[in-house]
PDB file with one MODEL, atoms N, CA, C and O in Angstrom:
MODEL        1
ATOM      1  N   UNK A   1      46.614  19.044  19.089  1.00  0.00           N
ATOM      2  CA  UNK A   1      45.966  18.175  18.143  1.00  0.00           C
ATOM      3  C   UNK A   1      44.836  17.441  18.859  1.00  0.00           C
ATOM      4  O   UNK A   1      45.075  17.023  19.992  1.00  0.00           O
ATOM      5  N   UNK A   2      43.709  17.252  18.359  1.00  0.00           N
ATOM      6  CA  UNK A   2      42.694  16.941  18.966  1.00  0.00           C
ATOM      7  C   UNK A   2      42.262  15.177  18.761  1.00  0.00           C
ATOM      8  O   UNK A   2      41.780  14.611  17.780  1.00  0.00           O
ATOM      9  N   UNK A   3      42.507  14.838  19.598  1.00  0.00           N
ATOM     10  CA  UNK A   3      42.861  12.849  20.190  1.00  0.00           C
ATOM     11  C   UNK A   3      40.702  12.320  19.404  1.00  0.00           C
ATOM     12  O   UNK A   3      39.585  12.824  19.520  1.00  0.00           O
ATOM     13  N   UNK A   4      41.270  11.161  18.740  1.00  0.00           N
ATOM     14  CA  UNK A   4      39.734  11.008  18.021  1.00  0.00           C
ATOM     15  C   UNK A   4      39.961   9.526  18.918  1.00  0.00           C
ATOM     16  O   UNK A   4      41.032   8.943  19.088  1.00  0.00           O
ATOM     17  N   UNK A   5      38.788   9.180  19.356  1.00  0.00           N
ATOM     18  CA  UNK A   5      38.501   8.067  20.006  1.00  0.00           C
ATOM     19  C   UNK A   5      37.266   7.223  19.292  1.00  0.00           C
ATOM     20  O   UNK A   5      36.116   7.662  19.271  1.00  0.00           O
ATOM     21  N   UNK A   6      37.688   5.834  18.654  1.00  0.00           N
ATOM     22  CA  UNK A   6      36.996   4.857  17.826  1.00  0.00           C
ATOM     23  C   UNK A   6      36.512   4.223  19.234  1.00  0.00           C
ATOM     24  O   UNK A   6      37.059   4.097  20.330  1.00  0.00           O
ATOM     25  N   UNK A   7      35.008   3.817  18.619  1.00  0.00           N
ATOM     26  CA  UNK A   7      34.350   3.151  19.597  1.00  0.00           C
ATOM     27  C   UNK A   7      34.245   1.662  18.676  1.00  0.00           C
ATOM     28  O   UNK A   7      34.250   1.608  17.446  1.00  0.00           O
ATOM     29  N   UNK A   8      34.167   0.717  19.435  1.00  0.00           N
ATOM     30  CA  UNK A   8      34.450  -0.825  19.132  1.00  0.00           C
ATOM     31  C   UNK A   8      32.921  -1.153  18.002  1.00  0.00           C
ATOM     32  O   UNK A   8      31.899  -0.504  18.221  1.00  0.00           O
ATOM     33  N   UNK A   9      32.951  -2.018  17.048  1.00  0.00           N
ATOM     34  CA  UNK A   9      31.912  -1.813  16.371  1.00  0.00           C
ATOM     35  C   UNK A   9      31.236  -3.142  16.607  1.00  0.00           C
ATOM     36  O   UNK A   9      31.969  -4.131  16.588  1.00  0.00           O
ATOM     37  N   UNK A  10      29.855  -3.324  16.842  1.00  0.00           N
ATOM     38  CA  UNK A  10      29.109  -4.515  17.663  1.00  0.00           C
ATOM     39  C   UNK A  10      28.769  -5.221  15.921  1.00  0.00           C
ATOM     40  O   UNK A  10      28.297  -4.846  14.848  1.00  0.00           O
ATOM     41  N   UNK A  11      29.418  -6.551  16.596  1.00  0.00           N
ATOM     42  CA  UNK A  11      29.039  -7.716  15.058  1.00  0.00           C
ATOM     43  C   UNK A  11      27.690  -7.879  15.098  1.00  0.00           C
ATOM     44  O   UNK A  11      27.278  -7.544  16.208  1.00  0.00           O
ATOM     45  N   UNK A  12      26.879  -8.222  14.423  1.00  0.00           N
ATOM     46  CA  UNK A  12      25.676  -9.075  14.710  1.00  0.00           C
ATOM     47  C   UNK A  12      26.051 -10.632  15.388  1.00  0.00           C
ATOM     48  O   UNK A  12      26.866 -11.341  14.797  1.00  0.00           O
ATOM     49  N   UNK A  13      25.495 -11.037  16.474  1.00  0.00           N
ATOM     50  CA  UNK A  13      26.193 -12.397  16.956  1.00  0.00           C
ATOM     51  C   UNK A  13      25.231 -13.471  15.687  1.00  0.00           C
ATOM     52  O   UNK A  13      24.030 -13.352  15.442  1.00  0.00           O
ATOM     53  N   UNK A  14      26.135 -14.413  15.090  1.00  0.00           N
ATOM     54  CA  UNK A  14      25.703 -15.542  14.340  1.00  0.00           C
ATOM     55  C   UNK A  14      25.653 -16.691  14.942  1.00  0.00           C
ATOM     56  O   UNK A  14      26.495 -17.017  15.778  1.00  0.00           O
ATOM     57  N   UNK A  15      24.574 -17.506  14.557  1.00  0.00           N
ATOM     58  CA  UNK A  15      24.410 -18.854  15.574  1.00  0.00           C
ATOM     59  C   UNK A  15      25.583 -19.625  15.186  1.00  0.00           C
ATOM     60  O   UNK A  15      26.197 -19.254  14.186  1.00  0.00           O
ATOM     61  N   UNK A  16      25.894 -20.421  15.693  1.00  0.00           N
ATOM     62  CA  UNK A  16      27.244 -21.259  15.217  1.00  0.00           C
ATOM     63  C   UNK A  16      26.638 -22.212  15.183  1.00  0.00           C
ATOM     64  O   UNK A  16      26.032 -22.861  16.036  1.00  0.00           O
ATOM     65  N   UNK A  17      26.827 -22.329  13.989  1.00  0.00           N
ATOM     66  CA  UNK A  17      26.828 -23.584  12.797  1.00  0.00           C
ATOM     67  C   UNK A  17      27.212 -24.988  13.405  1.00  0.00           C
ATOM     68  O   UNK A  17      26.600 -26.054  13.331  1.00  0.00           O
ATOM     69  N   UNK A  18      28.068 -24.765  13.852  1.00  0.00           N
ATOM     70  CA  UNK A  18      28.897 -26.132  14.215  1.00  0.00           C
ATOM     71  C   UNK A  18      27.991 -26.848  15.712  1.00  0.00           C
ATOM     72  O   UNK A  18      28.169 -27.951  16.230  1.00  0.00           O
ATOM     73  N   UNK A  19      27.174 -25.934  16.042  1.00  0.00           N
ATOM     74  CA  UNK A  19      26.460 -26.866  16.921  1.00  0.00           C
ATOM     75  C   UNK A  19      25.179 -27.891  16.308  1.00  0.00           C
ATOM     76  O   UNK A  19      24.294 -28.330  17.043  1.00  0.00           O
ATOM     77  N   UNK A  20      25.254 -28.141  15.001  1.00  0.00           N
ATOM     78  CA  UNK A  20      24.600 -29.150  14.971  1.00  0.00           C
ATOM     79  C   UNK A  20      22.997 -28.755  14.309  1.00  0.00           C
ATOM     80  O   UNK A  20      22.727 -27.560  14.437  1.00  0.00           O
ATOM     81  N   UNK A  21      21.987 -29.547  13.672  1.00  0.00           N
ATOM     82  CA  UNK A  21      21.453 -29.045  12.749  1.00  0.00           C
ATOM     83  C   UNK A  21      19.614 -28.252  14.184  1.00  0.00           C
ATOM     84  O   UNK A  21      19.252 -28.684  15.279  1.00  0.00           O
ATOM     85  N   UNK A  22      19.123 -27.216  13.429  1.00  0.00           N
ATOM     86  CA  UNK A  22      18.147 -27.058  14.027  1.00  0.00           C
ATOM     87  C   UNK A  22      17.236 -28.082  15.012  1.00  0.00           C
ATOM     88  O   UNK A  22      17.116 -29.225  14.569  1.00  0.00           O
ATOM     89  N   UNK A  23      16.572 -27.787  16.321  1.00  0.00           N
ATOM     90  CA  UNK A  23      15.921 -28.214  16.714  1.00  0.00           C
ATOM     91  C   UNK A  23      14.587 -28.642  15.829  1.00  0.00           C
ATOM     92  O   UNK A  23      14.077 -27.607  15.401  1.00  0.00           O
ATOM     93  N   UNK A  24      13.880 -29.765  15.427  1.00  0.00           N
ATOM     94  CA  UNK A  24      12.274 -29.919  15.158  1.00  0.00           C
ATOM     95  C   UNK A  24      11.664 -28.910  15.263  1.00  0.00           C
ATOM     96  O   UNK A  24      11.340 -28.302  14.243  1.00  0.00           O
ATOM     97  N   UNK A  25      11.309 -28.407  16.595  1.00  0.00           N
ATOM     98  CA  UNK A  25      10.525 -27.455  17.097  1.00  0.00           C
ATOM     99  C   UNK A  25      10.688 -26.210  16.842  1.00  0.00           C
ATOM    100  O   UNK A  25       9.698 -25.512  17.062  1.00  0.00           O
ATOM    101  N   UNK A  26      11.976 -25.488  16.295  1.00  0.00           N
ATOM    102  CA  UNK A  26      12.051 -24.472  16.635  1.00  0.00           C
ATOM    103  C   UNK A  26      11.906 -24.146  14.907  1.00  0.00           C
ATOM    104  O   UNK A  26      11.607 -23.053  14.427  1.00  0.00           O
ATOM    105  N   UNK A  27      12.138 -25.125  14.316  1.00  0.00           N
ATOM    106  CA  UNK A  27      11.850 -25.253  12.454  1.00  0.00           C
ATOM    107  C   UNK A  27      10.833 -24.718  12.162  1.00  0.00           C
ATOM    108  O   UNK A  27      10.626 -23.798  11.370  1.00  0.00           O
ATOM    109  N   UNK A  28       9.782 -25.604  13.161  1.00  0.00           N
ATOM    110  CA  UNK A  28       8.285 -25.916  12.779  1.00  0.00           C
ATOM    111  C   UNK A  28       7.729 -24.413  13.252  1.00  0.00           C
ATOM    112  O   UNK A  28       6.994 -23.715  12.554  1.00  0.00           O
ATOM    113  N   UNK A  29       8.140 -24.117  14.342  1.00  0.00           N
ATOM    114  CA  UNK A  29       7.884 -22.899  14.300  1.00  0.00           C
ATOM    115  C   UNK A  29       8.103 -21.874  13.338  1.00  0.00           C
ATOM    116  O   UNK A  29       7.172 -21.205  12.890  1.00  0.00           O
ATOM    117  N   UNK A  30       9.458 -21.699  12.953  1.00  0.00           N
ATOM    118  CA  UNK A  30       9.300 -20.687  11.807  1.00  0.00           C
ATOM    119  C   UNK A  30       8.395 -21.158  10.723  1.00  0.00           C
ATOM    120  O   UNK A  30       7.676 -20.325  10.172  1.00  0.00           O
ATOM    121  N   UNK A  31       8.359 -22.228  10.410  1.00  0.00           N
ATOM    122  CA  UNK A  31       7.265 -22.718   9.300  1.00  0.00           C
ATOM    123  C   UNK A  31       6.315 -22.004   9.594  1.00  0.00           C
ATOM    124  O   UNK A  31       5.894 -21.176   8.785  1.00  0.00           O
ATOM    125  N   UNK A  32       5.635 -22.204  11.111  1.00  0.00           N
ATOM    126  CA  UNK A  32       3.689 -21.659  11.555  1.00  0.00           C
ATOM    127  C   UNK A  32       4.272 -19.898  11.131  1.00  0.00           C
ATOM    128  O   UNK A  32       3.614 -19.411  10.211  1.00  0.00           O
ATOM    129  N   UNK A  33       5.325 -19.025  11.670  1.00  0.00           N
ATOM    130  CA  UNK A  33       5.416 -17.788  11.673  1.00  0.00           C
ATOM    131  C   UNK A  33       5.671 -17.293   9.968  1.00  0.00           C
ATOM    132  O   UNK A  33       5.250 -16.233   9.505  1.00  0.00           O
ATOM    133  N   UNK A  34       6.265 -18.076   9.388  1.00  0.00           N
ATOM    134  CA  UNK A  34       5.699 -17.948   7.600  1.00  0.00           C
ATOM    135  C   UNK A  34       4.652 -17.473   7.069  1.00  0.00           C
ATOM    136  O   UNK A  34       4.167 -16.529   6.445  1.00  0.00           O
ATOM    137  N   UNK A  35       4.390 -18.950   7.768  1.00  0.00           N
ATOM    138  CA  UNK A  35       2.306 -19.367   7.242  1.00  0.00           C
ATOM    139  C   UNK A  35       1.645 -17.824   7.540  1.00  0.00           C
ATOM    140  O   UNK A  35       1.084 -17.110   6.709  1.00  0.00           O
ATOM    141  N   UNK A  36       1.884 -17.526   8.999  1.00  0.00           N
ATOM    142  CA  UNK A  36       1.499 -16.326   9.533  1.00  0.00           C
ATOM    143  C   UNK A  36       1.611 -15.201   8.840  1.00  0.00           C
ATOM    144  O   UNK A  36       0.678 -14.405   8.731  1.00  0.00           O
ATOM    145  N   UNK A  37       3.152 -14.981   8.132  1.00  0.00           N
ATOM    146  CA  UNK A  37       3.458 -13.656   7.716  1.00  0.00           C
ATOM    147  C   UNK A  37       2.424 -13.570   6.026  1.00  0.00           C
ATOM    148  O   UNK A  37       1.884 -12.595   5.503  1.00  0.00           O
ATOM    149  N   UNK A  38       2.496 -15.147   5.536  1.00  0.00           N
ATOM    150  CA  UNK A  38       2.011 -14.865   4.136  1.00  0.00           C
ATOM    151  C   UNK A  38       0.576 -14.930   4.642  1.00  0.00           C
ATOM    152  O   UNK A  38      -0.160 -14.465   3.772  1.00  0.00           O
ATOM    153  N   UNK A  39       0.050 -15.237   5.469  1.00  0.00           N
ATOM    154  CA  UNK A  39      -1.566 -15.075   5.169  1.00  0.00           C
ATOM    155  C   UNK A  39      -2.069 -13.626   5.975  1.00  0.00           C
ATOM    156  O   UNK A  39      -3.269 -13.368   5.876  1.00  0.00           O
ATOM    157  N   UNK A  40      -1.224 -12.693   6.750  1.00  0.00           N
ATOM    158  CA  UNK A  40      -1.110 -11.382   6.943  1.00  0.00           C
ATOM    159  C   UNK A  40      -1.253 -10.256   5.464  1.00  0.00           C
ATOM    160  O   UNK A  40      -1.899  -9.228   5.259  1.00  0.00           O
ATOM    161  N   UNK A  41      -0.235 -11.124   4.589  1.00  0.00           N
ATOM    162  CA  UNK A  41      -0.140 -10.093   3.463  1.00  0.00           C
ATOM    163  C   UNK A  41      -1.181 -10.404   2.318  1.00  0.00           C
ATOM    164  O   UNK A  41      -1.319  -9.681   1.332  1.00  0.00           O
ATOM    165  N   UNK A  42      -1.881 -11.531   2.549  1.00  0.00           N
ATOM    166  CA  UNK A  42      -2.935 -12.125   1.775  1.00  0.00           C
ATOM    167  C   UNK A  42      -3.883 -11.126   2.299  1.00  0.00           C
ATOM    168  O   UNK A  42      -4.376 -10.416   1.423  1.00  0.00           O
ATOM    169  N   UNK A  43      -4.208 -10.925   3.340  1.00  0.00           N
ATOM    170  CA  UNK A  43      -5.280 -10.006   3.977  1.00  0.00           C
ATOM    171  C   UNK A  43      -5.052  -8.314   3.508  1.00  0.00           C
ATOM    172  O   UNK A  43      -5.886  -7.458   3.213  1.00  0.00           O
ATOM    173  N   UNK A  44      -3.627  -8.265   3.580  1.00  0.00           N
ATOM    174  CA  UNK A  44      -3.201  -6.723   2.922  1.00  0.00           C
ATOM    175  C   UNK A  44      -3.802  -6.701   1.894  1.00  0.00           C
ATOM    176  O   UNK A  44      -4.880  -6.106   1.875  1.00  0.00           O
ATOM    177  N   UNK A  45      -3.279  -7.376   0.643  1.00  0.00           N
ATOM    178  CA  UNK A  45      -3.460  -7.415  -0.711  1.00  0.00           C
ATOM    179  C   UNK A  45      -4.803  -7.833  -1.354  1.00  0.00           C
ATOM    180  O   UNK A  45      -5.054  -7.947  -2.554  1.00  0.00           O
ATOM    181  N   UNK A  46      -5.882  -8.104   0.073  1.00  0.00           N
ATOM    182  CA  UNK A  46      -7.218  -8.158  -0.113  1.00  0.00           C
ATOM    183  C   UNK A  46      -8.125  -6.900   0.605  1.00  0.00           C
ATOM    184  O   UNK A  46      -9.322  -6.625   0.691  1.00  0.00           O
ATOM    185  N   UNK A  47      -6.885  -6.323   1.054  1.00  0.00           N
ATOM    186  CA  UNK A  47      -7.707  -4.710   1.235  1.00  0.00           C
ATOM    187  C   UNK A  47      -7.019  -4.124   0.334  1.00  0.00           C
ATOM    188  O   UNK A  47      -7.862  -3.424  -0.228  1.00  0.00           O
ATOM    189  N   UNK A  48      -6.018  -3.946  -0.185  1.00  0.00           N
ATOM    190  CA  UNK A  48      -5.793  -3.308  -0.909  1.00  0.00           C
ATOM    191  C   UNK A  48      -6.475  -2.886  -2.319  1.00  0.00           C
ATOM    192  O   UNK A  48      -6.738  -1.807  -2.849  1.00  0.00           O
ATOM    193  N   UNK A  49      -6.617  -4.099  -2.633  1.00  0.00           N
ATOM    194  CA  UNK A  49      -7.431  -4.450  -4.114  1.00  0.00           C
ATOM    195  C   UNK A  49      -8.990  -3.973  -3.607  1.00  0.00           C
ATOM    196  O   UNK A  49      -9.625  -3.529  -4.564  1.00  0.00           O
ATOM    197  N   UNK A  50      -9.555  -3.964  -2.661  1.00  0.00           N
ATOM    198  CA  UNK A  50     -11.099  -3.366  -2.061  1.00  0.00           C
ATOM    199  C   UNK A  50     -11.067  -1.934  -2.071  1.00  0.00           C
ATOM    200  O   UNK A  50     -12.124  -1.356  -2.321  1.00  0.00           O
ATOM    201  N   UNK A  51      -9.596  -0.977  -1.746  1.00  0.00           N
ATOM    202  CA  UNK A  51      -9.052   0.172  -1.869  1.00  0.00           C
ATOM    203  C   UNK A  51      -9.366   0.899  -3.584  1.00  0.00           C
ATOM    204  O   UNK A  51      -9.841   1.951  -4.012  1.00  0.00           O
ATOM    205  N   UNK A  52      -8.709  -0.531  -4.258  1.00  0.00           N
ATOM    206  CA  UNK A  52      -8.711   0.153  -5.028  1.00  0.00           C
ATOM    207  C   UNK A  52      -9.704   0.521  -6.282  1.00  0.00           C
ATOM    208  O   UNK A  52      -9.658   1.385  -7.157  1.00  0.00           O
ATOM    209  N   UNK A  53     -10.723  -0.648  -5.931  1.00  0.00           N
ATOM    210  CA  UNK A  53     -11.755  -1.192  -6.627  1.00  0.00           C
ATOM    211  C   UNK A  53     -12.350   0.421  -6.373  1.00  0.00           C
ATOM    212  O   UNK A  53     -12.441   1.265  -7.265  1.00  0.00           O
ATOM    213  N   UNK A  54     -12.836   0.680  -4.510  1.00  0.00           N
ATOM    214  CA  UNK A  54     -13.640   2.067  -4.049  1.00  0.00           C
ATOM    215  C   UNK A  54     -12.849   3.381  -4.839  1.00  0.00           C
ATOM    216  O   UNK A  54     -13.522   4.411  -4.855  1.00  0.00           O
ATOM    217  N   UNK A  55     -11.962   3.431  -5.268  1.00  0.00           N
ATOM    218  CA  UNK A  55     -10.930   4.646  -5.731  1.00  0.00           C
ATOM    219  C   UNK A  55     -11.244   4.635  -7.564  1.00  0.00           C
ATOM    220  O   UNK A  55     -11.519   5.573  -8.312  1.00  0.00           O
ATOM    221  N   UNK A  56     -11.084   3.329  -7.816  1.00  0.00           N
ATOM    222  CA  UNK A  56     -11.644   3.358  -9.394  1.00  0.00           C
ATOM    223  C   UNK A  56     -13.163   3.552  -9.700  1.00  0.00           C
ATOM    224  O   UNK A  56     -13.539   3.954 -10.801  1.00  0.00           O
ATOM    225  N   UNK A  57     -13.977   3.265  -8.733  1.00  0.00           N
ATOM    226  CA  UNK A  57     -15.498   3.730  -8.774  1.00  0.00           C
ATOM    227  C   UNK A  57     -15.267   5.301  -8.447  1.00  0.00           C
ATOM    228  O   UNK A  57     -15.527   6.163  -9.286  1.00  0.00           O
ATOM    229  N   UNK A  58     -14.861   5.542  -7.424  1.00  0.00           N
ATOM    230  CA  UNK A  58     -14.622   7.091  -7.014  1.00  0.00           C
ATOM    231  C   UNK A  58     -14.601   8.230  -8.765  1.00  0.00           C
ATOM    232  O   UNK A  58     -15.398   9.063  -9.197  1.00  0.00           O
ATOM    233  N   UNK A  59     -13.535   7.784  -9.205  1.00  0.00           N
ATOM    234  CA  UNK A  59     -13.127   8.568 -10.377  1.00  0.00           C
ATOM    235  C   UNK A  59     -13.788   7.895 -11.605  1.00  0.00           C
ATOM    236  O   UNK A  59     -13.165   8.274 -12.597  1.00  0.00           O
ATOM    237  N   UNK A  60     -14.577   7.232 -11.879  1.00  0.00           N
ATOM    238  CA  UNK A  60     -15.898   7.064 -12.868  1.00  0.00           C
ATOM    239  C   UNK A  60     -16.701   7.759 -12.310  1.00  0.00           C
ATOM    240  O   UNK A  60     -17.240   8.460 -13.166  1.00  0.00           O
ATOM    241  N   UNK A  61     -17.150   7.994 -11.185  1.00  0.00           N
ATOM    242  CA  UNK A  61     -18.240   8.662 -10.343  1.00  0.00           C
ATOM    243  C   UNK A  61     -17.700  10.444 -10.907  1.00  0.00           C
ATOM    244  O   UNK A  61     -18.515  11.076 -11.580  1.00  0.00           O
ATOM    245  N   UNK A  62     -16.601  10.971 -10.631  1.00  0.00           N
ATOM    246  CA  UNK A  62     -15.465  11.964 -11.082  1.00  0.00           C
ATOM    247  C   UNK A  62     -16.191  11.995 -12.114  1.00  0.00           C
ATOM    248  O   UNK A  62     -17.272  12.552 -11.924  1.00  0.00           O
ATOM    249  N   UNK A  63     -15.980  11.535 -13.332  1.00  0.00           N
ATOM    250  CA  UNK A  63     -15.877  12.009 -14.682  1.00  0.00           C
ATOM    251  C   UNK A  63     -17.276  11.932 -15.209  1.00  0.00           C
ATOM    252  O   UNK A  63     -17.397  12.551 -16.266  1.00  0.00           O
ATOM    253  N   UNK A  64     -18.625  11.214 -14.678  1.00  0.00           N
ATOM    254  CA  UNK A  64     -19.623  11.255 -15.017  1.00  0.00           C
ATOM    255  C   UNK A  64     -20.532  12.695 -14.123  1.00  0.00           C
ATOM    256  O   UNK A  64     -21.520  13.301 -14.537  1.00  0.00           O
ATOM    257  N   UNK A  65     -19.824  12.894 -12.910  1.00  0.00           N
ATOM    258  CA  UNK A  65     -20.410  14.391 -12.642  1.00  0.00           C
ATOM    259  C   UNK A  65     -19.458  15.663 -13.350  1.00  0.00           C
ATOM    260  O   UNK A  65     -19.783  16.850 -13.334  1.00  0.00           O
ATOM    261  N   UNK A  66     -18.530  15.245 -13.809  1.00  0.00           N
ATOM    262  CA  UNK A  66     -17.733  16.449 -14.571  1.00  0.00           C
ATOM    263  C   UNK A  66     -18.658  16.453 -15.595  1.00  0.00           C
ATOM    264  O   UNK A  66     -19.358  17.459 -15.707  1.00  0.00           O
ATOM    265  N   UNK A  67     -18.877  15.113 -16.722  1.00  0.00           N
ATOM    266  CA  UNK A  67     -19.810  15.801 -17.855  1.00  0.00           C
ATOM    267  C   UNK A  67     -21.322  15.939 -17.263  1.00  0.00           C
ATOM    268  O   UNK A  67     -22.089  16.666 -17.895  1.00  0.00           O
ATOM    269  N   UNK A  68     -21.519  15.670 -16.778  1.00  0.00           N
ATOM    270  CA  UNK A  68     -22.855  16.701 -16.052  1.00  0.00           C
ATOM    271  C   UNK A  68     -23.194  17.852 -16.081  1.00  0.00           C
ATOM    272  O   UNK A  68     -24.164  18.357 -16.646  1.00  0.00           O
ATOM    273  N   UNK A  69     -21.915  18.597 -15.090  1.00  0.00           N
ATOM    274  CA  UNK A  69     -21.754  19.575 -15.172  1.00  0.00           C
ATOM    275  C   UNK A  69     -21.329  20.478 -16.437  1.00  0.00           C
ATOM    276  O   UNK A  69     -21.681  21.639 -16.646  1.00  0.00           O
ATOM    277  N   UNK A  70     -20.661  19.840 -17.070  1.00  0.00           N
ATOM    278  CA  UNK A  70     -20.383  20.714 -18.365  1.00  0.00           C
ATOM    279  C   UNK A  70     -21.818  20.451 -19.027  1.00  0.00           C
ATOM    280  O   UNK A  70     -22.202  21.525 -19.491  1.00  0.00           O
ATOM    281  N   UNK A  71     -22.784  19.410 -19.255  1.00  0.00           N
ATOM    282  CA  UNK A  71     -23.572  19.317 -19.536  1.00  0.00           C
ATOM    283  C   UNK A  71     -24.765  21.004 -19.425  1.00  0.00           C
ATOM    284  O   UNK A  71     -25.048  21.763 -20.352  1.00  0.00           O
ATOM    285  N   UNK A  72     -25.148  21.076 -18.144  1.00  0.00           N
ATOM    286  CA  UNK A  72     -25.680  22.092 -17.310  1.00  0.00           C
ATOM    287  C   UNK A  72     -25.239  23.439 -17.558  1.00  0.00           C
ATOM    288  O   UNK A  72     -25.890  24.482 -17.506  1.00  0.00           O
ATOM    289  N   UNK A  73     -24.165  23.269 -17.805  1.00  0.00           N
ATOM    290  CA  UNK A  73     -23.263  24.757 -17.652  1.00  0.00           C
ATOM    291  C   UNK A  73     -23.927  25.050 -19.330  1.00  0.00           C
ATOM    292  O   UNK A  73     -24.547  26.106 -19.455  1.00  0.00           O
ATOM    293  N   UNK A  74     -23.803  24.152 -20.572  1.00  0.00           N
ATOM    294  CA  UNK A  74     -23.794  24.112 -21.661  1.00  0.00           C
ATOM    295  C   UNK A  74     -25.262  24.808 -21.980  1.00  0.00           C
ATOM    296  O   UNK A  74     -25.459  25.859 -22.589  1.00  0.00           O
ATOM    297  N   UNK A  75     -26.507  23.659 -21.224  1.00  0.00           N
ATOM    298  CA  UNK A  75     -28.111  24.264 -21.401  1.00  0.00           C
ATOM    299  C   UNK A  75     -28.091  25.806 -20.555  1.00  0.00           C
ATOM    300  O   UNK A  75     -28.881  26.693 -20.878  1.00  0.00           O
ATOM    301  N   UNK A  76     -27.214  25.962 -19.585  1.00  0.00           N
ATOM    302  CA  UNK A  76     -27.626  27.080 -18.681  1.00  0.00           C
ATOM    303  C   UNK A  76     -26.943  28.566 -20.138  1.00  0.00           C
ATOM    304  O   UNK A  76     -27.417  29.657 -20.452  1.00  0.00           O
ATOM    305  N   UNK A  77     -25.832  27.882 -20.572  1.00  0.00           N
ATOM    306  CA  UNK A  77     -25.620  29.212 -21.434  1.00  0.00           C
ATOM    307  C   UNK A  77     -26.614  29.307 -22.505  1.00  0.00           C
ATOM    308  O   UNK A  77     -26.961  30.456 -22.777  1.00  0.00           O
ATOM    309  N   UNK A  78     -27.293  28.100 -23.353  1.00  0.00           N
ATOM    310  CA  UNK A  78     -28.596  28.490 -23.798  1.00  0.00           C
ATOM    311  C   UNK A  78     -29.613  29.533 -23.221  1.00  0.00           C
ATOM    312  O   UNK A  78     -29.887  30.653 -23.653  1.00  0.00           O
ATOM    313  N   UNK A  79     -30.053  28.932 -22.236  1.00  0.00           N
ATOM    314  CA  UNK A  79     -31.105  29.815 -21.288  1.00  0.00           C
ATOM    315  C   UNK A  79     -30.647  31.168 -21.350  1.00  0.00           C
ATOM    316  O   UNK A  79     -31.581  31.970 -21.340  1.00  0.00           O
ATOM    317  N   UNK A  80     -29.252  31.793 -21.425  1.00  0.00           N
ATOM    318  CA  UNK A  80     -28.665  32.851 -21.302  1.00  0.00           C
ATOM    319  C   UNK A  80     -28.630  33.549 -22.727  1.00  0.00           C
ATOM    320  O   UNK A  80     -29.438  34.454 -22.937  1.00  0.00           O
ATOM    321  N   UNK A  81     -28.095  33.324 -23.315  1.00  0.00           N
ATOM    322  CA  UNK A  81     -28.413  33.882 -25.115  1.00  0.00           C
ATOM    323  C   UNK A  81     -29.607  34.535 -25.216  1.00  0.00           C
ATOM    324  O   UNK A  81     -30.736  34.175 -24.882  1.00  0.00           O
ATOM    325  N   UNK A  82     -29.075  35.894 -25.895  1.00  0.00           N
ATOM    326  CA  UNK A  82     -30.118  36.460 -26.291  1.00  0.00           C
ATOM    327  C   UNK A  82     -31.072  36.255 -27.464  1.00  0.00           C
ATOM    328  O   UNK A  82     -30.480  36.263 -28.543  1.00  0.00           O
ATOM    329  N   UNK A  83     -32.603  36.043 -27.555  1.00  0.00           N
ATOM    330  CA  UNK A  83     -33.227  35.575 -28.585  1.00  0.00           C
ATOM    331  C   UNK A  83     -33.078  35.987 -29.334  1.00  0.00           C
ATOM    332  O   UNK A  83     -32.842  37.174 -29.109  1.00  0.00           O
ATOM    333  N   UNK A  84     -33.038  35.677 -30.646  1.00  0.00           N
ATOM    334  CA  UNK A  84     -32.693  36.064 -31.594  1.00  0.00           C
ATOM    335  C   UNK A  84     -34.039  36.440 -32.212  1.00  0.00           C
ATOM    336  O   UNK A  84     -35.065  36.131 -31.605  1.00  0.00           O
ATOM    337  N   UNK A  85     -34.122  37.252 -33.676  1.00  0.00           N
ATOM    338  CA  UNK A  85     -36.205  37.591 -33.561  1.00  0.00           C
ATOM    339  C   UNK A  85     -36.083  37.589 -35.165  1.00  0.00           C
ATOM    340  O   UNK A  85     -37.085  37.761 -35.860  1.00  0.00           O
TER     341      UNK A  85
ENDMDL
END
């Protein structure tokens, strides 16, 4: 019979509570690393929206050379027809 060996499973260690409430400093810090994370994603969500502004011009740009082209294609099959007399 083949012996199965459990390996011990690692807790996440939790700060203990019972020592008493946060340092000032170490508060204020996560406060500045906040500030940090939301004005990171302020900068995302201001390229993003620049992304998408260039992508929605892109495909108006798209659909005004599509009827162009069907445009062209349309006079070029004129030019092609045989005259009629």
């Amino acid at each position: 019979m083949a012996q199965v060996t459990t390996l011990p499973t690692e807790q996440p260690s939790m700060p203990d509570r019972r020592a008493g409430p946060a340092e000032p400093l170490s508060v204020q810090k996560a406060i500045e690393e906040v500030n940090q994370v939301i004005t990171a994603l302020r900068e995302a969500l201001d390229d993003m929206e620049e992304v998408l502004e260039t992508l929605e011009l892109a495909e108006r740009q798209k659909n005004a050379d599509e009827q162009e082209i069907e445009s062209l294609r349309h006079a070029l099959r004129q030019f092609q027809r045989p005259r009629e007399r």
